[in-house]
N, CA, C and O atoms as a GROMACS GRO file, in nm:
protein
  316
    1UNK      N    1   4.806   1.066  10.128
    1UNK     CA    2   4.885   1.180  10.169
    1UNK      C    3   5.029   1.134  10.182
    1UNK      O    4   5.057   1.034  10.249
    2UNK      N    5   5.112   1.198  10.125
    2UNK     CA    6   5.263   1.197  10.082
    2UNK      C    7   5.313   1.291  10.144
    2UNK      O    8   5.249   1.394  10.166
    3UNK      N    9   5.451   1.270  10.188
    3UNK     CA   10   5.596   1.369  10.177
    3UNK      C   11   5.655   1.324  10.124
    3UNK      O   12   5.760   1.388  10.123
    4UNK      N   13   5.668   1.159  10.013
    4UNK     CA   14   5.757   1.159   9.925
    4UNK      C   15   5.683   1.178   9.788
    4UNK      O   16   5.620   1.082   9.744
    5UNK      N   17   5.686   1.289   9.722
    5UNK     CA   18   5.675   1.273   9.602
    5UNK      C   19   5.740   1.262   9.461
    5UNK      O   20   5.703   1.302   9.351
    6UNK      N   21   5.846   1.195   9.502
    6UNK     CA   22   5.892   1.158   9.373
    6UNK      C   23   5.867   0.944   9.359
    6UNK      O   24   5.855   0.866   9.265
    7UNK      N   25   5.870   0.935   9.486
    7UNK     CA   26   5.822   0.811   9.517
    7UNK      C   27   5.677   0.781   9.454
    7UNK      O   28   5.659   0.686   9.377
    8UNK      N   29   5.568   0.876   9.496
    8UNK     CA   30   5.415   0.898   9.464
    8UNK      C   31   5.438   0.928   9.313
    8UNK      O   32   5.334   0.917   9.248
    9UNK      N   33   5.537   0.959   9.247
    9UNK     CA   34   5.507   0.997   9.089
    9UNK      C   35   5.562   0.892   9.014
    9UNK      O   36   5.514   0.876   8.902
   10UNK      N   37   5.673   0.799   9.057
   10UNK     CA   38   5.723   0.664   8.988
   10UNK      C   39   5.588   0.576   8.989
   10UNK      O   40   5.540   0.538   8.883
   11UNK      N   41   5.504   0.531   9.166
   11UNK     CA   42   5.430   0.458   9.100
   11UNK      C   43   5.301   0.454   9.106
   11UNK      O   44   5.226   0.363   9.143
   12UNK      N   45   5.268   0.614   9.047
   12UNK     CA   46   5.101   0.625   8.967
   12UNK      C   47   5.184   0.605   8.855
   12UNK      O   48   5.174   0.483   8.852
   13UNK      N   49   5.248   0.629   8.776
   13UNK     CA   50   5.305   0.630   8.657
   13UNK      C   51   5.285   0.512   8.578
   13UNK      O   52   5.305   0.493   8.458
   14UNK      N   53   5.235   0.423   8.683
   14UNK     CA   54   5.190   0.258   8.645
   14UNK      C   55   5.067   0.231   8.610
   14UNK      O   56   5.022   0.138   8.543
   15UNK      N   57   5.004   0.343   8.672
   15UNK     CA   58   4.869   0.330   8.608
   15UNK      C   59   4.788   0.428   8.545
   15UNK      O   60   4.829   0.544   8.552
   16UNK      N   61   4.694   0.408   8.492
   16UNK     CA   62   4.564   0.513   8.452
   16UNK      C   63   4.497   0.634   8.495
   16UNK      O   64   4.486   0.751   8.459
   17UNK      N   65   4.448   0.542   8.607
   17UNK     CA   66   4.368   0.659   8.702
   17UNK      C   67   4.395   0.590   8.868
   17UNK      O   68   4.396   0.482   8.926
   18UNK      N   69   4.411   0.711   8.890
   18UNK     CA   70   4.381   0.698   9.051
   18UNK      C   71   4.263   0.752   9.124
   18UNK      O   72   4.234   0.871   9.140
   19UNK      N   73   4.205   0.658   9.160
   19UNK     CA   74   4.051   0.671   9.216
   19UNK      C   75   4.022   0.791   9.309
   19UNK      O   76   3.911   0.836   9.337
   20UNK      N   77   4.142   0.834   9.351
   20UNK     CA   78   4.091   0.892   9.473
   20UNK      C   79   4.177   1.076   9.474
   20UNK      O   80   4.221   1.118   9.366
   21UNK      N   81   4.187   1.141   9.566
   21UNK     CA   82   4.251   1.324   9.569
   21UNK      C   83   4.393   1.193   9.618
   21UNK      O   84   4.395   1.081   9.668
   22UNK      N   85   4.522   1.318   9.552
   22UNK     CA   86   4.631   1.233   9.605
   22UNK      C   87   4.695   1.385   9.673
   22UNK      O   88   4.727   1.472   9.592
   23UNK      N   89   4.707   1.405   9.778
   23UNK     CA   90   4.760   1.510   9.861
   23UNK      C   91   4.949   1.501   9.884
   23UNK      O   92   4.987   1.411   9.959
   24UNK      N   93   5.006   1.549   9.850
   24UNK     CA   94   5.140   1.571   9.834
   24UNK      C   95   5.193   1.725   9.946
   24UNK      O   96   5.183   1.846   9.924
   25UNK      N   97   5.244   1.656  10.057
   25UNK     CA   98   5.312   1.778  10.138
   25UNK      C   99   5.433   1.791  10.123
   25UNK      O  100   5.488   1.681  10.124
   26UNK      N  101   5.507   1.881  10.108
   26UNK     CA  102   5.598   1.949  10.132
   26UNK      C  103   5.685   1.913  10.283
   26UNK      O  104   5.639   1.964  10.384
   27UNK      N  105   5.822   1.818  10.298
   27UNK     CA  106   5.834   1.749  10.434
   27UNK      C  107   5.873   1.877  10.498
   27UNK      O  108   5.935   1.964  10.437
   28UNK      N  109   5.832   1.888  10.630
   28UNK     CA  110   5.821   1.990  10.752
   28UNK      C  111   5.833   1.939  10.863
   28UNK      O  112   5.823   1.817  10.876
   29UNK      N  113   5.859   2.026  10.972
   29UNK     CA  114   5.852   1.993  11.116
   29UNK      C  115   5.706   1.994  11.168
   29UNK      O  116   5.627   2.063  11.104
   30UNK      N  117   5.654   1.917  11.293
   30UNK     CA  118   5.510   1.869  11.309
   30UNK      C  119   5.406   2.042  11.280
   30UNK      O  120   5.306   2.076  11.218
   31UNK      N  121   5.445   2.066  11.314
   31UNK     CA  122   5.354   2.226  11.375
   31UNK      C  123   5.297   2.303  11.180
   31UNK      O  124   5.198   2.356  11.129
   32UNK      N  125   5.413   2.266  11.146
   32UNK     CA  126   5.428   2.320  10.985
   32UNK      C  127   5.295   2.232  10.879
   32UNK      O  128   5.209   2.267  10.798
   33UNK      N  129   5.349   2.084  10.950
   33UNK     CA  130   5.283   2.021  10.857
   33UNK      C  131   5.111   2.008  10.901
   33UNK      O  132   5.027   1.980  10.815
   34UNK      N  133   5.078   2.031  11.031
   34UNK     CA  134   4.951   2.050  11.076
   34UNK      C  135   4.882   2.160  11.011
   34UNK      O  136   4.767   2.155  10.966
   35UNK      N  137   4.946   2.240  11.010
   35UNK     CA  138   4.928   2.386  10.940
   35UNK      C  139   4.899   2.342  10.778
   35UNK      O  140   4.810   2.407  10.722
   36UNK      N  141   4.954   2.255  10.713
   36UNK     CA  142   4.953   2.236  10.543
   36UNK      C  143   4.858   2.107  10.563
   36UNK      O  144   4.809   2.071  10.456
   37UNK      N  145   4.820   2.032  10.670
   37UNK     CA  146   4.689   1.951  10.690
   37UNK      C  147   4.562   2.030  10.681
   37UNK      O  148   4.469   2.010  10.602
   38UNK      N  149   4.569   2.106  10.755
   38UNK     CA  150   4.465   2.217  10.803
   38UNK      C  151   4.392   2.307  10.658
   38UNK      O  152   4.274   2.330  10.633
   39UNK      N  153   4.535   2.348  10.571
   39UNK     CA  154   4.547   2.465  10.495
   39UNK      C  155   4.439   2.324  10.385
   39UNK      O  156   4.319   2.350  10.373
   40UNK      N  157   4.479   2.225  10.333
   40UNK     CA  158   4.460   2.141  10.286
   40UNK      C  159   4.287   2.097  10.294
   40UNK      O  160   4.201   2.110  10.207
   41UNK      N  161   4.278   2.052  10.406
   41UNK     CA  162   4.125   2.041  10.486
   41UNK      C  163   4.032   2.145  10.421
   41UNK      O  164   3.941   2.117  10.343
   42UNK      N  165   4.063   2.260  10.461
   42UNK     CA  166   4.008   2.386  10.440
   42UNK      C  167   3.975   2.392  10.260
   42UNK      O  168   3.868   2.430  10.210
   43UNK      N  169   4.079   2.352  10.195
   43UNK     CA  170   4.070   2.336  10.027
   43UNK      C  171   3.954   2.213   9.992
   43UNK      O  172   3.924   2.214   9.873
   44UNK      N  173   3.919   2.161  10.033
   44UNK     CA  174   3.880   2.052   9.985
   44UNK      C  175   3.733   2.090  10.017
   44UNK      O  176   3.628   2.074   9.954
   45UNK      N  177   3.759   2.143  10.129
   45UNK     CA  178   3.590   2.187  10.177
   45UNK      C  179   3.550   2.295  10.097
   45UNK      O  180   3.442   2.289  10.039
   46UNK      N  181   3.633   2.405  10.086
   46UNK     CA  182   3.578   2.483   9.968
   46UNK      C  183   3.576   2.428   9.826
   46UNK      O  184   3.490   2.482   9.757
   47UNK      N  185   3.641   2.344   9.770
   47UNK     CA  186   3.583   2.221   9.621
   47UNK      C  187   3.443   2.197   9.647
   47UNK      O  188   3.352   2.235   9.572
   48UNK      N  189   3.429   2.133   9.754
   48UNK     CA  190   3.327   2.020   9.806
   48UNK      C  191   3.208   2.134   9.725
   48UNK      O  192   3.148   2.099   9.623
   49UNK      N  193   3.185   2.286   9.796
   49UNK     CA  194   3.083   2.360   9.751
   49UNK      C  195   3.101   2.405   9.625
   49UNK      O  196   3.008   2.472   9.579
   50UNK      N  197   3.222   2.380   9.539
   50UNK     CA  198   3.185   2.424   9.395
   50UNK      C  199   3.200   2.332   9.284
   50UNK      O  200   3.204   2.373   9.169
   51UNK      N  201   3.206   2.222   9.310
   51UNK     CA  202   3.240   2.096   9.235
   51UNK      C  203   3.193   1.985   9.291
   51UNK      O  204   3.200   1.984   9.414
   52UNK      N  205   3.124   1.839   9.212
   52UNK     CA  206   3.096   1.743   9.245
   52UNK      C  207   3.226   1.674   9.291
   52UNK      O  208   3.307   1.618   9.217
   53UNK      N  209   3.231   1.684   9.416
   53UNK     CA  210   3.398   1.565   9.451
   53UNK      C  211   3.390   1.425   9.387
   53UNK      O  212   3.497   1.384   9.343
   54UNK      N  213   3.315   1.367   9.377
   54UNK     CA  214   3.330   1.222   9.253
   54UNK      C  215   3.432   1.288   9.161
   54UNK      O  216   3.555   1.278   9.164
   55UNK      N  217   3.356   1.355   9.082
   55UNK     CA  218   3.444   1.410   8.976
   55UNK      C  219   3.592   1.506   8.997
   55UNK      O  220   3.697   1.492   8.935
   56UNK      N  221   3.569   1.582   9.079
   56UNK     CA  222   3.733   1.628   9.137
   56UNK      C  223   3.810   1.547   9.137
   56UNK      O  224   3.913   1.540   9.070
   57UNK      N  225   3.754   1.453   9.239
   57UNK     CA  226   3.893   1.371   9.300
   57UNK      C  227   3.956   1.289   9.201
   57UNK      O  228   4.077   1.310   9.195
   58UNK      N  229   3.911   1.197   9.116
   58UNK     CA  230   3.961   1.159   9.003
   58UNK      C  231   4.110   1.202   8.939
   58UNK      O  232   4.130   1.314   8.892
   59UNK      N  233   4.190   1.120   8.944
   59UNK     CA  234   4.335   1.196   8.883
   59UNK      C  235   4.365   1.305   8.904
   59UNK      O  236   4.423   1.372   8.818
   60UNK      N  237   4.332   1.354   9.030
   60UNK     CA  238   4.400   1.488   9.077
   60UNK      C  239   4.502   1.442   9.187
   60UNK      O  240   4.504   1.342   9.259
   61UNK      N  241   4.598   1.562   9.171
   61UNK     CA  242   4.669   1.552   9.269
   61UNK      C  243   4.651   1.710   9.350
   61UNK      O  244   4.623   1.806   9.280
   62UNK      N  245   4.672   1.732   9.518
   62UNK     CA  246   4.727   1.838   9.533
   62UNK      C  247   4.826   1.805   9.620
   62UNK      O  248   4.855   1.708   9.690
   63UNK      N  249   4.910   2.016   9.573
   63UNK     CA  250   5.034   1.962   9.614
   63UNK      C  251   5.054   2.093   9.744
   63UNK      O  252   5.008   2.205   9.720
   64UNK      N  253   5.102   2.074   9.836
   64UNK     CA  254   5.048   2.189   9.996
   64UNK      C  255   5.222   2.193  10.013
   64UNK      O  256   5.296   2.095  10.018
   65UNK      N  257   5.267   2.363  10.022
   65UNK     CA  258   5.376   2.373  10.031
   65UNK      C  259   5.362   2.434  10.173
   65UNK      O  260   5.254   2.480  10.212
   66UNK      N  261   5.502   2.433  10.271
   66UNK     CA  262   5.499   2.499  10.400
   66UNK      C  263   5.446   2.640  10.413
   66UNK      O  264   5.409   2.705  10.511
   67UNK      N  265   5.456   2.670  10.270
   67UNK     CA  266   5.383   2.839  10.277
   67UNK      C  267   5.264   2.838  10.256
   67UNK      O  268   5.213   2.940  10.212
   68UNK      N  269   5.208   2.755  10.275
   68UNK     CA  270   5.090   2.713  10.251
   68UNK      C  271   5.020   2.745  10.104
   68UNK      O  272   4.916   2.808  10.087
   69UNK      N  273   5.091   2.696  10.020
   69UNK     CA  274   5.061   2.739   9.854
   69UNK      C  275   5.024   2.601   9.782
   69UNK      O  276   5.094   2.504   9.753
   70UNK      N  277   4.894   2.628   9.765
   70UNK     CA  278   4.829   2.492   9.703
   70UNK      C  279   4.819   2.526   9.524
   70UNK      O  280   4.789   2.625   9.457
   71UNK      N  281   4.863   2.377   9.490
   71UNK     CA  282   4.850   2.386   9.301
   71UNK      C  283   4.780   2.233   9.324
   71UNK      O  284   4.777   2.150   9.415
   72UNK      N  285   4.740   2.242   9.226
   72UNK     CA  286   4.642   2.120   9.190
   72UNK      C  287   4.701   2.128   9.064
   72UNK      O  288   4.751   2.225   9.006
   73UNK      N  289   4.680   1.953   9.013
   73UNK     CA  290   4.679   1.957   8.893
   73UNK      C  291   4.611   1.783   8.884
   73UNK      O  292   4.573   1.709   8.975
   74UNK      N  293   4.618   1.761   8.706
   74UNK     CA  294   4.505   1.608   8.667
   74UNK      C  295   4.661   1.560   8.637
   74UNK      O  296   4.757   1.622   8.590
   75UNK      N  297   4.648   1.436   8.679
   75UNK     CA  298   4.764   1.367   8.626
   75UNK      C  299   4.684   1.274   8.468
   75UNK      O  300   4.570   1.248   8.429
   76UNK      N  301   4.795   1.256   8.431
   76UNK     CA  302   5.001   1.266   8.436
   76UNK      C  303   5.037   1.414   8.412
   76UNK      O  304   5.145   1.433   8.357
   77UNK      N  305   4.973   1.510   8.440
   77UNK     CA  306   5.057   1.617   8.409
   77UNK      C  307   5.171   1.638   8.419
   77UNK      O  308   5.231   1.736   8.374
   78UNK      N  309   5.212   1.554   8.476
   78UNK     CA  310   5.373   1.614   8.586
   78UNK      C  311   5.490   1.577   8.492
   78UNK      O  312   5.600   1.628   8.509
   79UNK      N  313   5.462   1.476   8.381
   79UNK     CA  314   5.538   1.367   8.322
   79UNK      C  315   5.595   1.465   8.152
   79UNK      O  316   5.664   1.408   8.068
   0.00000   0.00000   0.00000
């Protein structure tokens, strides 16, 4: 889990795959970002019931904005 993501995109950029969900917040004040923890939590648990998470998590990233607006995507998309 990130608030820097341009930092988080120089160095996966080094590699292949990243083993694991890479969660990217949006930097906020505490209350905001509990709220895009929460909003976040809540996403993953609804995956969990429609997708094998082995396979989700794999080169995904998500990305949790203060409005609470989640995009996912497989990297390197971003590039």
């Amino acid at each position: 889990m990130t608030h820097d993501a341009a930092d988080f995109r120089r160095l996966v950029g080094r590699t292949h795959i990243h083993p694991g969900l890479v969660v990217i917040l949006e930097a906020a004040d505490r209350a905001t970002t509990e709220r895009m923890v929460r909003a976040f939590l809540d996403f993953v648990e609804e995956k969990r019931e429609q997708e094998d998470p082995a396979t989700y998590m794999v080169n995904r990233v998500v990305e949790v904005t203060s409005a609470l607006v989640i995009t996912t995507y497989k990297l390197p998309e971003y590039e």
